[in-house]
N, C-alpha and C positions, 0 to 999 in steps of 0.2 A: 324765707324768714317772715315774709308780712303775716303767714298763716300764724306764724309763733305772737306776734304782737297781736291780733284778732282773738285770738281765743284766750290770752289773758285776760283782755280787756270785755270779754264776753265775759269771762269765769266771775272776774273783779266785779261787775257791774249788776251781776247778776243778786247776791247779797251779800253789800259789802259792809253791813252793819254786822251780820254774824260771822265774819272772819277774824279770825282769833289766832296769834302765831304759837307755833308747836315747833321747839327747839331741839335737834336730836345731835349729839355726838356721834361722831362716827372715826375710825382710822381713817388714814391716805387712800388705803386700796378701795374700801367703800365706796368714798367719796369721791374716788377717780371712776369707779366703774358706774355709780347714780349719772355722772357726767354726759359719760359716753351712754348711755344708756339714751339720756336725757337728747344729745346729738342725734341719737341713730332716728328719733322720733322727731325732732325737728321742734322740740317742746324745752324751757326751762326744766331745769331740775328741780324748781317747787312744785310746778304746771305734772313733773313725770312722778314724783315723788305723793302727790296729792291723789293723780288718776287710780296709780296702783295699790300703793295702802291703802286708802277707802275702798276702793272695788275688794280688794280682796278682803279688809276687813267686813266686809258687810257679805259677801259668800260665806264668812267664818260664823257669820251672827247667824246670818237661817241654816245655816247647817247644824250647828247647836239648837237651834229652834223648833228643828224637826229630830233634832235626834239622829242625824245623818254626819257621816265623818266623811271628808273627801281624802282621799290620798292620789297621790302622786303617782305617776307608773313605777318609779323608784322606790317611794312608798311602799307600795302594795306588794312589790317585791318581796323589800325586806320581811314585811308583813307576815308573806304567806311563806321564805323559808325561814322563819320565827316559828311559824303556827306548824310546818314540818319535818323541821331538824330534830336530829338528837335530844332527849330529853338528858338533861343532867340532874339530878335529884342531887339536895345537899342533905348534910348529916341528919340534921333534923326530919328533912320528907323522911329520907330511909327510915328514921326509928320511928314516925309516926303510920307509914305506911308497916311497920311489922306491928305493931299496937294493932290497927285495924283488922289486919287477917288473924289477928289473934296469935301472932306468934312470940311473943310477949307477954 
């Protein structure tokens, strides 16, 4: 735990004029697994809360910045059987695609 107390007072000291609080709602389940989460890391739940939404919002910022999407291996899944499956055409593709072949 003293690493838990050090590295607040490292984060806090670092600039503590531009800390500014950010209030989030959450349900129980949430809130119970930020917890544990926060435990399994040996870090507060502002300290675990703080590390990962900014990291991962700022991977979000240069990936839009390059024009690069990250997905997830589950992601990429769904992704690719999206980009493979059955095509279902609705009413309107149908009558638009018999327009184009000219069957219409």
């Amino acid at each position: 735990m003293a690493r838990n107390s050090t590295t607040v007072k490292r984060q806090r000291s670092e600039s503590p004029e531009s800390a500014s609080p950010l209030m989030v709602r959450l349900d129980g389940a949430s809130k119970a697994t930020l917890k544990e989460a926060a435990r399994l890391r040996g870090i507060s739940v502002s300290d675990y809360v703080r590390t990962v939404t900014v990291g991962q919002a700022r991977r979000e910022v240069d990936a839009a910045r390059q024009d690069f999407i990250a997905l997830t291996a589950a992601e990429q899944l769904a992704f690719w059987k999206a980009l493979h499956g059955p095509v279902h055409l609705t009413q309107a593709q149908r009558q638009l695609r018999r327009i184009m072949r000219g069957d219409e």
